[in-house]
C-alpha positions in Angstrom: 0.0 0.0 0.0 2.9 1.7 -0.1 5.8 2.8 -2.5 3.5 1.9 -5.1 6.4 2.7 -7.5 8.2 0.0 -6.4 4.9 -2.2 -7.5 6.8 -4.3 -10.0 9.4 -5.4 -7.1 6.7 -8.3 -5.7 5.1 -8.6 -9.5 8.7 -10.6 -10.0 9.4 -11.8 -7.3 8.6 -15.6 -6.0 8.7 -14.7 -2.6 7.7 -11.6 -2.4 4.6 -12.7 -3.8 4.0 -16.0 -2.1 4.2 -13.2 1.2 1.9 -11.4 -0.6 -0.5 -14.4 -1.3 0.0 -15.4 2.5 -1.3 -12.1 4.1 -4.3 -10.7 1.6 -5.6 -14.2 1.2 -6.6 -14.6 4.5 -8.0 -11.5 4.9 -9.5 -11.1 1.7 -12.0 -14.1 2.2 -13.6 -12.1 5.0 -13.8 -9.1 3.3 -15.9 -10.4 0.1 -17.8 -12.3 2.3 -18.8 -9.2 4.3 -19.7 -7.2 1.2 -21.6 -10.1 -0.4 -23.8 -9.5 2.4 -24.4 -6.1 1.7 -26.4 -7.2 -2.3 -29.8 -8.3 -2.6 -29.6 -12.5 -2.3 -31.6 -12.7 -5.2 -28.6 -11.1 -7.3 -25.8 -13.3 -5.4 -27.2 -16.4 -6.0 -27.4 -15.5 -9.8 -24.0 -14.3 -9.7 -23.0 -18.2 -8.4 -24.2 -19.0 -11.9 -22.0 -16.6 -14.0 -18.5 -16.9 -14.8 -16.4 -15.2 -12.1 -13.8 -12.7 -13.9 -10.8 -11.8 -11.9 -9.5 -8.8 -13.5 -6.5 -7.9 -12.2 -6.4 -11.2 -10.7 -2.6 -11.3 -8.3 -2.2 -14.8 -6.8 -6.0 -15.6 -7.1 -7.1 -14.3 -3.9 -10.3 -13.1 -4.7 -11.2 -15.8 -6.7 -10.4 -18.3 -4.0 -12.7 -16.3 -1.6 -15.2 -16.2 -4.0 -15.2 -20.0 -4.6 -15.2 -20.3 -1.2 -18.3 -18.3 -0.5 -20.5 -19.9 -2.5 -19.6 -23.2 -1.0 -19.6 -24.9 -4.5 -17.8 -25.5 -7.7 -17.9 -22.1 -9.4 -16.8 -21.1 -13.1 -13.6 -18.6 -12.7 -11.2 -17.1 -15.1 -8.7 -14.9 -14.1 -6.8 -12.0 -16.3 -3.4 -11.0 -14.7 -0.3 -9.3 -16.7 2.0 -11.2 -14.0 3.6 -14.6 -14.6 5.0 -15.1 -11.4 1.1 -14.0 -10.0 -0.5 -16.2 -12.7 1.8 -19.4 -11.4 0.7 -18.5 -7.9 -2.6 -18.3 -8.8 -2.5 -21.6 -10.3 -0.9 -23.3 -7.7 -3.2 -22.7 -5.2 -6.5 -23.3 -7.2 -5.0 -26.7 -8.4 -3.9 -27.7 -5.1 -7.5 -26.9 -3.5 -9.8 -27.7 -6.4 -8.1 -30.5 -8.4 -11.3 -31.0 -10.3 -12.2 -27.9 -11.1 -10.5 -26.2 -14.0 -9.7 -22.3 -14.5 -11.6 -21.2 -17.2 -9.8 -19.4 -20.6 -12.9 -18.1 -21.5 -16.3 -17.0 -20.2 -19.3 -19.3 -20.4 -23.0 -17.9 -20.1 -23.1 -14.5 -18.0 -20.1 -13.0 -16.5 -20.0 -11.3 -13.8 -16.6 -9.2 -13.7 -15.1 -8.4 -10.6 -12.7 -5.7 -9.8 -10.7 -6.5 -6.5 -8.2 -3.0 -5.6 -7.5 -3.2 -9.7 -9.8 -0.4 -10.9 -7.3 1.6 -8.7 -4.3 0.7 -10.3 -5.0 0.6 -14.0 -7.5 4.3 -13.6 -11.1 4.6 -15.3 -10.3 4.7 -18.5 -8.5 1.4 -18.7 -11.5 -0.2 -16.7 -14.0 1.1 -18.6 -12.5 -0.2 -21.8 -11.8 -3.5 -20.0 -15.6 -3.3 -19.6 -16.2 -3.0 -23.0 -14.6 -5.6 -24.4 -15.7 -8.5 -22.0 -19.2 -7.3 -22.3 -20.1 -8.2 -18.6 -23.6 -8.6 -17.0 -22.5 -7.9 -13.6 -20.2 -6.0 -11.8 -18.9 -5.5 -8.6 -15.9 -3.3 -7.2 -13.8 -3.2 -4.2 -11.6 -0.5 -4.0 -9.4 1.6 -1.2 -11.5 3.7 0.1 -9.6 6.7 -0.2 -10.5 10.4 -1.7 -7.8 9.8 -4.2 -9.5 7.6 -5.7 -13.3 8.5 -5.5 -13.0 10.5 -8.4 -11.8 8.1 -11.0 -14.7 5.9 -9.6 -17.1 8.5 -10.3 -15.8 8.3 -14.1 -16.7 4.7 -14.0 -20.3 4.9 -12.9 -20.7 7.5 -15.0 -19.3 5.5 -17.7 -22.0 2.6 -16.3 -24.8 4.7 -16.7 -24.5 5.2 -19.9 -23.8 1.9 -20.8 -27.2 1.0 -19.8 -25.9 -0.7 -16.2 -28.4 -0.7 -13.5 -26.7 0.5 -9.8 -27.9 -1.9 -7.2 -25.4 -0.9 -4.9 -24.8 2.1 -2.7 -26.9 4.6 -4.9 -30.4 4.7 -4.1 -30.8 5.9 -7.8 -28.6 6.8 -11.1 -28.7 11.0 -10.3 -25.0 12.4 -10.3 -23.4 11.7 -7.1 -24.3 14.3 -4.5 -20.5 14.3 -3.6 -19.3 15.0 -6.7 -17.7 18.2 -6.2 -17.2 17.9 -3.1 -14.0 19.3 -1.5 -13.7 17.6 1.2 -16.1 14.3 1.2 -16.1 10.8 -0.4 -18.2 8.2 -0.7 -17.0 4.5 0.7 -17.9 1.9 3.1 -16.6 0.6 6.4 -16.0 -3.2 7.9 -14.7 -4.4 10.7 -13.4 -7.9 10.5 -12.6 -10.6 12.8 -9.1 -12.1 11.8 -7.8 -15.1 12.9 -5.5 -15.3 16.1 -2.4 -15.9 14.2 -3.6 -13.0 11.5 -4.1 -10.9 13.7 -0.8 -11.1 15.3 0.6 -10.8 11.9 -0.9 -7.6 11.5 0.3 -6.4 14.7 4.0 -7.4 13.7 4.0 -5.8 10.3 1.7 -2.5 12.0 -1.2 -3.4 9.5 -4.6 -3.1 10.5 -6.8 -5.7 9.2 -9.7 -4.9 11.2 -10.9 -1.5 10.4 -11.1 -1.4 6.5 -12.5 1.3 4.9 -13.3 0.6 1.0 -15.1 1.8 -2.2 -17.6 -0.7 -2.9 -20.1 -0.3 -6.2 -22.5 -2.5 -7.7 -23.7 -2.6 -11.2 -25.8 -4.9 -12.9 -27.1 -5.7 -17.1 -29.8 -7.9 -16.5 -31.0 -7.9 -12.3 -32.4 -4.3 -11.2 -33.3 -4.0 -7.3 -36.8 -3.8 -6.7 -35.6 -2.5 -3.1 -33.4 0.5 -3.2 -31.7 1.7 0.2 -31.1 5.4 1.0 -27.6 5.7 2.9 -27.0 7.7 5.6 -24.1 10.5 4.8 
């Protein structure tokens, strides 16, 4: 989170990655898990149907937490510019699901996910990302930092006008209240109960895993919320 200049050191790296895998894997389960909660069921059990796309993919982590949310065999393909991630991400899934092959391409609807990538490669990059995989659901989680908030706004934008419906955190598809706001953002909190032996991880490396604030947006082709919250500002 750091140095992010320095990005391509771990990217390289065998064992800076499989440190990397080590940490956000056990705390990236949680997390996905906490903001599945958050989407109407009726969308999240048609989102166990699609084809999981891991944009931006790392070691896998997300796509590990998401197989292991749903609690069954899942269809995932992951896209990451990384070798050394990609043989990471290999290793894992073939070591844990032996019978149950990454996908190279999509098969029926795809839900595309976008786990701290959006970030990294800005809106524009995203949003053409978007365009050519032709997704019917999507779901972001980002840092939720005022850095980024803006570039996030370009993608919604960008979503709207694609034809996306937002099921998650605007109520409706009006510009963004906070949109020119100085000094406000819009993200999300959760607090997350880590393991013991994460948590003392944390502790050693001064990392807090329990308090994490992110950017978390929902869009949607085909499933429109017949129940849309208001959120308290």
């Amino acid at each position: 989170t750091q140095n992010r200049d320095r990005i391509s050191d771990y990217l390289k790296d065998e064992r800076l990655t499989s440190a990397y895998t080590a940490f956000y894997l056990t705390t990236n389960m949680p997390k996905l898990e906490a903001v599945l909660k958050w989407m109407p069921e009726a969308w999240t059990e048609q989102l166990k149907k699609s084809t999981f796309i891991d944009l931006g993919a790392g070691p896998g982590t997300f796509s590990l937490a998401f197989r292991e949310w749903a609690q069954m065999p899942v269809k995932v393909m992951q896209i990451e510019t990384s070798a050394v991630m990609r043989e990471q991400a290999k290793k894992i899934w073939d070591e844990l699901y032996p019978n149950e092959n990454l996908l190279q391409k999509p098969e029926g609807e795809v839900f595309l996910f976008f786990g701290h990538s959006a970030n990294e490669m800005g809106a524009e990059v995203a949003l053409r990302y978007i365009k050519e995989l032709k997704p019917d659901h999507i779901l972001f989680i980002e840092p939720g930092t005022k850095d980024f908030f803006p570039e996030m706004l370009k993608i919604r934008d960008g979503l709207i006008k694609y034809g996306f419906n937002i099921l998650f955190p605007c109520p409706t598809a009006d510009e963004c209240p906070m949109k020119n706001s100085a000094t406000d953002w819009c993200h999300q909190f959760i607090q997350v109960r880590q393991e013991n032996d994460v948590e003392r991880l944390s502790q050693i490396v001064r990392k807090d895993r329990r308090n994490l604030p992110l950017t978390v947006q929902a869009f949607s082709k085909t499933f429109k919320s017949d129940n849309p919250t208001s959120r308290v500002v």
